[in-house]
Backbone as a ProteinNet text record, in pm:
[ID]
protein_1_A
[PRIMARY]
XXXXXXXXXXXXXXXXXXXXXXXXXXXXXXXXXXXXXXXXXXXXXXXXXXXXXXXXXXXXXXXXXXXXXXXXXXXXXXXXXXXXXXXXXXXXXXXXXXXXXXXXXXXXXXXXXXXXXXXXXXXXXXXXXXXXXXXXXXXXXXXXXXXXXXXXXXXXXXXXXXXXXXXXXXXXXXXXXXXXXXXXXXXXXXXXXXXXXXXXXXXXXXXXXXXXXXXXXXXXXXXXXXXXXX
[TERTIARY]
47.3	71.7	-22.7	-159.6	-227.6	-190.7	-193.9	-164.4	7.4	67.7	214.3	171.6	90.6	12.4	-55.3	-124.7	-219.2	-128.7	-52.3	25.9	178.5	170.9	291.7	212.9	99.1	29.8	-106.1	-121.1	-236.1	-341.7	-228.6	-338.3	-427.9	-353.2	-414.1	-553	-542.3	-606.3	-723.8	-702.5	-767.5	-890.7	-812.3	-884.6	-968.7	-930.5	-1002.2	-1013.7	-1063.9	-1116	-1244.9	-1345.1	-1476.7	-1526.8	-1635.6	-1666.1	-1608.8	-1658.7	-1604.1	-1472.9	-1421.8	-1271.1	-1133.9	-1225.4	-1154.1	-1037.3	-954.7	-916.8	-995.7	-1075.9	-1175.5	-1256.1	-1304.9	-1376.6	-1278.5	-1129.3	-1063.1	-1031.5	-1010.7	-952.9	-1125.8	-1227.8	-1303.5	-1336.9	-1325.2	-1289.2	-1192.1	-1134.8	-999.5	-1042.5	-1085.2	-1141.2	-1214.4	-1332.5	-1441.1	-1411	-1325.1	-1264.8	-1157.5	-1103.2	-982.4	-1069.8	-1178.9	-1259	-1382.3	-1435	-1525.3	-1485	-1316.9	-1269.2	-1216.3	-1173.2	-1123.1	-1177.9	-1334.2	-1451.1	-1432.8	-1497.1	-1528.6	-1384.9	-1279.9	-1106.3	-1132.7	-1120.2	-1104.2	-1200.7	-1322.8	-1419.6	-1364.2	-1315.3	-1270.9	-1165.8	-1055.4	-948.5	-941.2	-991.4	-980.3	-1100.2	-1154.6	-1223.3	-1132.4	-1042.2	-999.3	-870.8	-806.8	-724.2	-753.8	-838	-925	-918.2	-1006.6	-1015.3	-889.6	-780.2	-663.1	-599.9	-604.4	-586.3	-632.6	-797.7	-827.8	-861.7	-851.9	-839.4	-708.8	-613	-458.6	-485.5	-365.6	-354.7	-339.5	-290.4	-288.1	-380.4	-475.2	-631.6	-704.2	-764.1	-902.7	-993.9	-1029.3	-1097.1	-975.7	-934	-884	-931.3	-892.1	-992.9	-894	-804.4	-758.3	-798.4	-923.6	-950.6	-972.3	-1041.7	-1111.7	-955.2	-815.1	-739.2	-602.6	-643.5	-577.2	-671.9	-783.3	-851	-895.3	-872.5	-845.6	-693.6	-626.8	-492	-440.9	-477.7	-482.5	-573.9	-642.3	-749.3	-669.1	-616.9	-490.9	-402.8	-314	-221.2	-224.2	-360.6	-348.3	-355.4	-479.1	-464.3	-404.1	-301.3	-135.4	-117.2	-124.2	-24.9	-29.6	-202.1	-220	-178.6	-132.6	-102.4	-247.7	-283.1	-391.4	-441.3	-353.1	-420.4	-439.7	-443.6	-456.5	-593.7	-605.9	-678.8	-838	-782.5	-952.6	-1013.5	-870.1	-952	-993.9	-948.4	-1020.2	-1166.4	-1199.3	-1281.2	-1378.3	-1352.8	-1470.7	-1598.4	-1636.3	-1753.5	-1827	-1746.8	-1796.1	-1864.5	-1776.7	-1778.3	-1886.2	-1894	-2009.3	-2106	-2169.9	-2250.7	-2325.9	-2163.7	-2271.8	-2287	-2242.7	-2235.1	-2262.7	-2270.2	-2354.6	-2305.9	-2140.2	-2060.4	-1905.7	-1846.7	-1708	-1605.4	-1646.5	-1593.4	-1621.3	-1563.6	-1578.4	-1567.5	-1586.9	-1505.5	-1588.2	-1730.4	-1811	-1769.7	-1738.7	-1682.9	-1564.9	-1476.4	-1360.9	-1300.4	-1431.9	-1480.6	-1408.7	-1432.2	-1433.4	-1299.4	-1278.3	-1175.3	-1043.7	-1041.5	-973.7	-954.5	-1110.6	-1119.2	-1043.9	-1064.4	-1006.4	-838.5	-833.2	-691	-608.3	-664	-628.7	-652.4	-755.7	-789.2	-702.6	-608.7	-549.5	-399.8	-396.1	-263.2	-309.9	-385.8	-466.4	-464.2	-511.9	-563.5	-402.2	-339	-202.8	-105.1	-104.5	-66.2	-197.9	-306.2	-395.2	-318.4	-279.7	-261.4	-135.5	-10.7	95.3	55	22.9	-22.7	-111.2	-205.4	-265.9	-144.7	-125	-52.6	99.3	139.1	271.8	141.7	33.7	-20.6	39.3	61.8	122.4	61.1	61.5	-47.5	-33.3	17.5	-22.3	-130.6	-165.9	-268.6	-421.3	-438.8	-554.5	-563.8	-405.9	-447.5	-518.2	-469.6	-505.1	-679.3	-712.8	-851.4	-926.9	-871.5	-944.8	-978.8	-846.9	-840.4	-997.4	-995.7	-1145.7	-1262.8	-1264.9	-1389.3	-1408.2	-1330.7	-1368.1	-1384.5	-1575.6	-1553	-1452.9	-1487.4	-1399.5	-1398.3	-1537.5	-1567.8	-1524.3	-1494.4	-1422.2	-1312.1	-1290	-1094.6	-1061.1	-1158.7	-1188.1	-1167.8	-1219.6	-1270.1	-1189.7	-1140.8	-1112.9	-962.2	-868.5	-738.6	-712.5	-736.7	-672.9	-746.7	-823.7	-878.8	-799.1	-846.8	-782.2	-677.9	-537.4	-459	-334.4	-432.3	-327.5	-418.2	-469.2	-533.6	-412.8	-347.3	-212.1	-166.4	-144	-60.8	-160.3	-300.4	-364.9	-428.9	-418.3	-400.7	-280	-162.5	-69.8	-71.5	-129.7	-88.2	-247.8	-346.9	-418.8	-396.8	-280.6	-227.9	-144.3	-64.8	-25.8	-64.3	-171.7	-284.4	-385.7	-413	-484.4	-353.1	-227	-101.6	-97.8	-135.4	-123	-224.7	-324.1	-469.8	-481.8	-386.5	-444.4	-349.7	-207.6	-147.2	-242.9	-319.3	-419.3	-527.5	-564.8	-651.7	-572.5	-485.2	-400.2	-412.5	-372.8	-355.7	-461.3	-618.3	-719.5	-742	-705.2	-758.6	-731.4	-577.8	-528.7	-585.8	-671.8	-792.2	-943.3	-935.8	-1093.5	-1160.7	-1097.7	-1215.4	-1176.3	-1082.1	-1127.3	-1010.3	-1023.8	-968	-826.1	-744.6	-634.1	-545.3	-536	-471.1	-487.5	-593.9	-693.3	-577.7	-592.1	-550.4	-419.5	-349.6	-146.1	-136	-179.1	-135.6	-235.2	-328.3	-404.7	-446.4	-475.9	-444.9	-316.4	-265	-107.9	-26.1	41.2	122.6	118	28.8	-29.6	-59	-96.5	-156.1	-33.1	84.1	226	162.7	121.8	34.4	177.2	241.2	339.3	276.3	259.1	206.8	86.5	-13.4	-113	-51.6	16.5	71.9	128.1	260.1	284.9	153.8	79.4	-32.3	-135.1	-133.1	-200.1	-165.8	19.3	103.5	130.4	110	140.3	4.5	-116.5	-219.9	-267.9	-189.2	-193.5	-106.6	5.1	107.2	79.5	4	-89.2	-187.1	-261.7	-330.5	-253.8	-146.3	-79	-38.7	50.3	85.5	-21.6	-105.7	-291.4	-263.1	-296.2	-324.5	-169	-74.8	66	19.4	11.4	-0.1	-104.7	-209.7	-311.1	-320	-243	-223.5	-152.3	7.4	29.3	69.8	-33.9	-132.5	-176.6	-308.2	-391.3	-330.8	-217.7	-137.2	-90.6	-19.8	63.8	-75.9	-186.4	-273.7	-327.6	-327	-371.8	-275.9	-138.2	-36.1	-47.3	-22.9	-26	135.1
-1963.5	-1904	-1963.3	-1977.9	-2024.7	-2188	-2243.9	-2372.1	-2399.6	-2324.4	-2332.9	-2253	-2197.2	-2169.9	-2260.1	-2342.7	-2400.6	-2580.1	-2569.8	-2713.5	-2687.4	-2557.4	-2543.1	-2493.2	-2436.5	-2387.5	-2425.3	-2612	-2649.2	-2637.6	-2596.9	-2606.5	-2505.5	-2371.8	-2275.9	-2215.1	-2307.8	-2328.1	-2441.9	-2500.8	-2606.4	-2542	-2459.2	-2378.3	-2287.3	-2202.5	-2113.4	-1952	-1866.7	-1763.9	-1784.1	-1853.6	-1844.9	-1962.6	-2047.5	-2127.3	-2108.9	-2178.3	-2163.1	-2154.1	-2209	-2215.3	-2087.1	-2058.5	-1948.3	-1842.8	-1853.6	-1666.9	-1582.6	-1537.3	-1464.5	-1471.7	-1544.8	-1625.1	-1540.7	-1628.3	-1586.5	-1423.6	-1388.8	-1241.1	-1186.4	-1173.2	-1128.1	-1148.9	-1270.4	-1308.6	-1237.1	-1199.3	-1103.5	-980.4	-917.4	-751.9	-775.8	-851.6	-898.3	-853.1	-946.5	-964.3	-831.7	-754.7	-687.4	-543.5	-519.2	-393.1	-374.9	-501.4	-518.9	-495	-571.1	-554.5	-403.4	-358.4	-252.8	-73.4	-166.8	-65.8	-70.6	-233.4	-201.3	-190.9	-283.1	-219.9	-84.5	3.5	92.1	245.7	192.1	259.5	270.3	108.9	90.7	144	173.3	161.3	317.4	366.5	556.3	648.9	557.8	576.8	588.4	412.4	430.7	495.4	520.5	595.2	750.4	811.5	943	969.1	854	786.9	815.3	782.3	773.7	894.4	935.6	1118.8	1205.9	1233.9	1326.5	1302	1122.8	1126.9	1099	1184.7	1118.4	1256.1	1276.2	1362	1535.4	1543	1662.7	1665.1	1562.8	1595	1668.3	1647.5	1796.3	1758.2	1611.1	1578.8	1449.7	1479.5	1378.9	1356.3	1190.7	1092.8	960.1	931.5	849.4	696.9	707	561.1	519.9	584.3	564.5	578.4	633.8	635.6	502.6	451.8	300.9	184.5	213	70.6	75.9	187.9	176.4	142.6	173.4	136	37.2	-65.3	-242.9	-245.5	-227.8	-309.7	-303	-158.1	-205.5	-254.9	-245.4	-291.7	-414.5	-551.8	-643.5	-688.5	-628.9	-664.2	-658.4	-577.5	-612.5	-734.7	-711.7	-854.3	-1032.7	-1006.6	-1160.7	-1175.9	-1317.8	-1323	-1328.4	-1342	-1338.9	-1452.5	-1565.1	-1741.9	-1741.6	-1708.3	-1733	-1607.6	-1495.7	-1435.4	-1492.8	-1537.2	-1640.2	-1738.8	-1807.6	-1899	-1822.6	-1751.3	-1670.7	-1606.2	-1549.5	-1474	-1529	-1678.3	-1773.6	-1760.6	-1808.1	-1775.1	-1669.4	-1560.8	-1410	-1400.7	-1455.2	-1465.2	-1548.8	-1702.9	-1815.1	-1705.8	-1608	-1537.4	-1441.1	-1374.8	-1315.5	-1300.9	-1427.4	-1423.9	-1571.4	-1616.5	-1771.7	-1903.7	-1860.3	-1973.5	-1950.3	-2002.4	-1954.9	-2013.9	-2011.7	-2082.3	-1986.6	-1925	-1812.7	-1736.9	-1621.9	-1517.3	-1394.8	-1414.4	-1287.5	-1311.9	-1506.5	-1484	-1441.9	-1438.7	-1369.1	-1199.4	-1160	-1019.6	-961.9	-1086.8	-1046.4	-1068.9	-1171.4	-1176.4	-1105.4	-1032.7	-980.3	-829.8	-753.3	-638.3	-622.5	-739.7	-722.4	-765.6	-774	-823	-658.5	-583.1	-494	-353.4	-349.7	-207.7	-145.1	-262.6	-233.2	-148.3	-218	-180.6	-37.8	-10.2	111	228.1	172.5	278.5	332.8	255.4	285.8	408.8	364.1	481.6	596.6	592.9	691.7	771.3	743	788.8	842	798.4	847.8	981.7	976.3	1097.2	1239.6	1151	1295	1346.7	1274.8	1349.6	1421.5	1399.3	1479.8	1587.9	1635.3	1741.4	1899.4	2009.1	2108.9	2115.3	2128.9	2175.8	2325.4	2410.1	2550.7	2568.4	2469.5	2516.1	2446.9	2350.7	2327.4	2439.6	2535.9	2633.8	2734.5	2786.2	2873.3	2854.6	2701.4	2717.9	2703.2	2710.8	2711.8	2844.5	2947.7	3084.9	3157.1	3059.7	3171.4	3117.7	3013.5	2939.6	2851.3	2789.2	2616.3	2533.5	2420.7	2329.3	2205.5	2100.9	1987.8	1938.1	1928.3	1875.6	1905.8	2062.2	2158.5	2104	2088.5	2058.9	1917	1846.6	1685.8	1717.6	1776.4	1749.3	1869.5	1965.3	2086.3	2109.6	2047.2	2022	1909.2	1806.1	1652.2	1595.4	1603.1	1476	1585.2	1689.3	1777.7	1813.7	1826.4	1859.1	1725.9	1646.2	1499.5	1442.1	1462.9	1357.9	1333.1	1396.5	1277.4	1185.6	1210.7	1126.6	986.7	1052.1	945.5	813.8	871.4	828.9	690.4	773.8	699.2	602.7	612.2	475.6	401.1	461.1	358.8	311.2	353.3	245.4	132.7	170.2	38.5	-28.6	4.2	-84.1	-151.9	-116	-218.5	-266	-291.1	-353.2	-474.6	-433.1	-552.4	-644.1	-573.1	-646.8	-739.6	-739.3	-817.9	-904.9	-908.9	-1012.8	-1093.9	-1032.5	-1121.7	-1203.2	-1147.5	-1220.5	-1355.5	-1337.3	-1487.5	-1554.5	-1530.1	-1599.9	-1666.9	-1598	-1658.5	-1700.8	-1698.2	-1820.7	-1957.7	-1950.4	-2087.6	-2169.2	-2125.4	-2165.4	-2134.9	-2168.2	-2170	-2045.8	-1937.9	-1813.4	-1818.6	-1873.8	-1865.3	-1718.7	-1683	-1625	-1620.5	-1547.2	-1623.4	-1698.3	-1627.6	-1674.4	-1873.2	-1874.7	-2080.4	-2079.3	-1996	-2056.3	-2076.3	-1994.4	-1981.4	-2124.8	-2105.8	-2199.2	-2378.3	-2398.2	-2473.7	-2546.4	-2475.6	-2543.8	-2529.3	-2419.3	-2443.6	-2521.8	-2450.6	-2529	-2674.2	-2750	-2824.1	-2918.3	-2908.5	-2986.8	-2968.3	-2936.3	-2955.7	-2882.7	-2796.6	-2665.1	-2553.1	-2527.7	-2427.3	-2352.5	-2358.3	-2217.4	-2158.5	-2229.5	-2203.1	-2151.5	-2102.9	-2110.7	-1935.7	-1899.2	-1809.6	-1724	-1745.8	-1663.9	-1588.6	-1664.3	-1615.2	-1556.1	-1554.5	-1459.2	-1306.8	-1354.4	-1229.7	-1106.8	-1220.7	-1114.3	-1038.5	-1086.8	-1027.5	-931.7	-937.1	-836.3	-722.8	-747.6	-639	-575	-633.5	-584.4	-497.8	-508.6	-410.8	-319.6	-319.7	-193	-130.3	-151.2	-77.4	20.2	-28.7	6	141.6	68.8	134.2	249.5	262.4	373.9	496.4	416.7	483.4	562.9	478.4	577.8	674.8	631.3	721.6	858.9	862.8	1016.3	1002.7	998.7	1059.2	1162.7	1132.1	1162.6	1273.8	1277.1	1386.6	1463.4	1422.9	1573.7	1662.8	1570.1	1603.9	1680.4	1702.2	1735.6	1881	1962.2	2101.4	2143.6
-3165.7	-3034.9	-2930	-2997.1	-2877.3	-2851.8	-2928.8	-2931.2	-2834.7	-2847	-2754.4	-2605.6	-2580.5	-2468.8	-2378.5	-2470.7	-2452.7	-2420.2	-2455.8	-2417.1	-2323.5	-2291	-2180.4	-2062.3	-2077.7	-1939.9	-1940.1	-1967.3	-1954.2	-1813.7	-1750.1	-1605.5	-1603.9	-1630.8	-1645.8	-1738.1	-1850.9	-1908	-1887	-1828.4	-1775.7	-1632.4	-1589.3	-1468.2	-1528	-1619.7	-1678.3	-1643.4	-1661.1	-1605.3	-1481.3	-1555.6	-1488.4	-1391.3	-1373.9	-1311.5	-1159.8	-1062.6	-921.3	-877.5	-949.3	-937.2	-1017.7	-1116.9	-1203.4	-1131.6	-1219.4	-1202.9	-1174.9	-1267.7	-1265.7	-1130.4	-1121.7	-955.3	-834.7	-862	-736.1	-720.8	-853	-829.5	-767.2	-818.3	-820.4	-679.7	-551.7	-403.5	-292.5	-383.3	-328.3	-320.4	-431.4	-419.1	-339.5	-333.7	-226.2	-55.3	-71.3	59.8	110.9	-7	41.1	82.5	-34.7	-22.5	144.9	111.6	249.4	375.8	430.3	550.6	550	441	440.4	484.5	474.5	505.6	629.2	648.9	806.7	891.3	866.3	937	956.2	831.3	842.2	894.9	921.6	1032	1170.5	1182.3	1323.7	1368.2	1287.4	1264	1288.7	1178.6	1215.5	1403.1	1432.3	1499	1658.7	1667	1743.7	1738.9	1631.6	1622	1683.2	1622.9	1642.7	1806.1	1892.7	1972.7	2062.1	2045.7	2131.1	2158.9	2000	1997.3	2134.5	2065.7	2168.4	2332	2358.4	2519.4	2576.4	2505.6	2584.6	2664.4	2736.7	2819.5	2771.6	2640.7	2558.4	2469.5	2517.6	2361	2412.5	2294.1	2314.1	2463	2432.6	2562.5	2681.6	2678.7	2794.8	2896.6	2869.7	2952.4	2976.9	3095.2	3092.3	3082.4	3145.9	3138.7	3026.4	2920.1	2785	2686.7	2744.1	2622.6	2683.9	2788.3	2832.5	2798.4	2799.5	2694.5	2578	2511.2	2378.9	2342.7	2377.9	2361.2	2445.3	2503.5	2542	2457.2	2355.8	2270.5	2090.6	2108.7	1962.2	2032.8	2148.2	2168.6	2146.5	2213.5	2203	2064.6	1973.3	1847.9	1768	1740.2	1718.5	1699.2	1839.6	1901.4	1877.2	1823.3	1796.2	1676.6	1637.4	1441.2	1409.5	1289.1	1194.4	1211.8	1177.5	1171.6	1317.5	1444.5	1533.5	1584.6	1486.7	1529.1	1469.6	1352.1	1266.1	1372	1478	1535.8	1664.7	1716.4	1835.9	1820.7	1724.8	1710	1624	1580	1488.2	1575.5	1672.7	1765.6	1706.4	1690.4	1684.9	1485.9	1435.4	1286.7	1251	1322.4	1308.7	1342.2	1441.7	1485	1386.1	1304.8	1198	1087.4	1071.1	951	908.8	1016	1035.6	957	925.2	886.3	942.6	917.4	917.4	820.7	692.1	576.7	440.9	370	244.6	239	119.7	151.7	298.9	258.9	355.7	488.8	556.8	679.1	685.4	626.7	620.3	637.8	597	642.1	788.4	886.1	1032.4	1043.6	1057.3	1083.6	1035.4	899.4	825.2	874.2	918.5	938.8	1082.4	1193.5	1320.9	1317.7	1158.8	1171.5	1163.7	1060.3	992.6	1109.8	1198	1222.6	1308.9	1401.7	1550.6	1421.7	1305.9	1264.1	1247.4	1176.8	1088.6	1225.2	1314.5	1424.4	1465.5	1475.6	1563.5	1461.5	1368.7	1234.7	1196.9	1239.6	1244.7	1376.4	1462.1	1578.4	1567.8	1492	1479	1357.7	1276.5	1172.2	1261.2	1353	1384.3	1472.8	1589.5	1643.9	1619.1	1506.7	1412.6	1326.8	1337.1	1295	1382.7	1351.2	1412.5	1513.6	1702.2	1756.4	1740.5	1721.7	1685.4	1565.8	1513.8	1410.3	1555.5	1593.8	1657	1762	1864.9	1917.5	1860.8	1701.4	1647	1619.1	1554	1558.8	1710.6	1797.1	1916	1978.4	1944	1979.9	1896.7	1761.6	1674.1	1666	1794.1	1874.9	1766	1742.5	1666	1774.5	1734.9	1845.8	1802.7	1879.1	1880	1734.8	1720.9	1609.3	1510	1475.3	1370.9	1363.3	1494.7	1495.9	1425.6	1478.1	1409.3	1256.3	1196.3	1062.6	985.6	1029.9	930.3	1007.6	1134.9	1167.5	1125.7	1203.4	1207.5	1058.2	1077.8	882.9	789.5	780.3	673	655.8	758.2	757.5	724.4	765.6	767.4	654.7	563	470.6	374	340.2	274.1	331.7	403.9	524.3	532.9	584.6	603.2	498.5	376.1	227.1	234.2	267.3	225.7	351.5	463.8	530.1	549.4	453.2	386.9	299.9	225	62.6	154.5	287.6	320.1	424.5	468	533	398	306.1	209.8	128.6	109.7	68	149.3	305.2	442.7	412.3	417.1	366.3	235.7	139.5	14.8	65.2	111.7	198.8	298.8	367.2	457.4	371.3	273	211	174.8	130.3	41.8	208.8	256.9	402.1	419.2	419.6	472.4	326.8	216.9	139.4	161.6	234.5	285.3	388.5	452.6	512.8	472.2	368.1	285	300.9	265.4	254.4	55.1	15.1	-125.4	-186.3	-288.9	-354.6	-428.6	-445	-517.2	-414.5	-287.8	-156.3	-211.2	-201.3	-251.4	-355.4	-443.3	-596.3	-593.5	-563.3	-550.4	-446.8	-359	-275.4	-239.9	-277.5	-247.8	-399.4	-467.1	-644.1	-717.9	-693.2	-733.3	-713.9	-566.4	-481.2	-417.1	-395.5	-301.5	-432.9	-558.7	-646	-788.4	-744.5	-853.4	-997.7	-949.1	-1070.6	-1059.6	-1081.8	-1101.6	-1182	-1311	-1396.9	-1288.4	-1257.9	-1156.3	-1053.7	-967.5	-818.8	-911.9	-1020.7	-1075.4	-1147	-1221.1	-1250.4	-1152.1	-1045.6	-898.4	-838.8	-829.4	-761.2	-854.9	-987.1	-1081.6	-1040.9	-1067	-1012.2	-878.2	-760.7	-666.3	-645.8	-708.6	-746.4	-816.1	-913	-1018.9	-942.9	-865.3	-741.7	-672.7	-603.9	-502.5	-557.2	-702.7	-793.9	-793	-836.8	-890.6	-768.1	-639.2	-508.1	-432.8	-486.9	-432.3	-531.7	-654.6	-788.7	-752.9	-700.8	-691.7	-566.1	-408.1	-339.9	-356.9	-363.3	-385.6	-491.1	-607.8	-691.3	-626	-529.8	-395.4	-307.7	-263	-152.4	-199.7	-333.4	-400.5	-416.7	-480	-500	-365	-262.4	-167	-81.5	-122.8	-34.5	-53.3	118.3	97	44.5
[MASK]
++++++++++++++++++++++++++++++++++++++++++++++++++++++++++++++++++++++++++++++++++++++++++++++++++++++++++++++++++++++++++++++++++++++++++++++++++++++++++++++++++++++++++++++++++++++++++++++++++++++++++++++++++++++++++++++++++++++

């Protein structure tokens, strides 16, 4: 068995698990990359979402100016593609991270790819929350903050679960992307040692594991969502 393995999917074998180039290597580049932006995306991401909520004109605090440039700041980030957003914002990435080549610079660019999506579906979830429940905690003197954390996070945390399973689904798609421009991970391997170097078993084993990746992630959100559902 190993021997008919080993002479129909020599590449793969040839690459290995470990060393710089590995499976192992790339998958282990990908979590890297998918978990890190996902932090910081998703700080940003629920913040300005949060953000848009309570300064529209029916939030707790409304504030027009503060809920029209937050919303031209997802609006635009939307709007740019990804490969076009790595090269806009390299300046910013060379800055701190003091390269713009691997997976940690990839960080930036990944997280500003991800948060404008994240924030805009943060913003659709809170505001489908009942407002008769934020009147009700306002009537038994809840401050804002209450309402923050024990209406909107608590009342929508399924919700908000499940469109973090497909904001990190978007995200392991971005990673393959920025591997195709040298941040590395399987994104490199499927397409840049596979594809590009007539590796077929290589190009399929890279795609199988990013696939195994998104099930993990699709599975796992949503049991989150279901335990969390009132």
């Amino acid at each position: 068995m190993f021997n008919w393995f080993n002479l129909h999917f020599q590449n793969i074998m040839m690459l290995g698990w470990g060393g710089d180039s590995g499976f192992g290597t790339a998958l282990s580049q990908t979590l890297y990359m998918t978990i890190g932006s996902a932090l910081i995306g998703g700080i940003l991401g629920l913040s300005f979402g949060l953000g848009l909520v309570l300064t529209a004109a029916s939030g707790l605090t409304p504030h027009a100016r503060w809920f029209k440039i937050l919303d031209f700041c997802v609006s635009v980030g939307r709007a740019i593609p990804f490969i076009i957003m790595v090269v806009v914002i390299s300046p910013l990435t060379q800055l701190i991270t003091q390269t713009t080549i691997g997976p940690t610079a990839a960080l930036i660019p990944l997280a500003f790819g991800i948060f404008p999506f994240f924030a805009r579906q943060v913003q659709v979830v809170l505001l489908s929350i009942d407002p008769g429940k934020i009147e009700a905690a306002q009537s038994y003197g809840a401050t804002n903050w209450d309402i923050i954390w024990d209406v909107y996070l608590r009342e929508g945390r399924a919700e908000l679960i499940r469109i973090s399973t497909v904001s990190l689904i978007s995200l392991v798609g971005l990673t393959a992307m920025a591997g195709v421009i040298g941040a590395g991970g399987l994104g490199t391997t499927a397409i840049v040692t596979g594809y590009q170097r007539f590796q077929p078993d290589v190009m399929w084993l890279a795609t199988i594991l990013l696939l195994t990746l998104i099930l993990i992630i699709q599975f796992s959100g949503d049991y989150l969502a279901r335990k969390f559902q009132h």
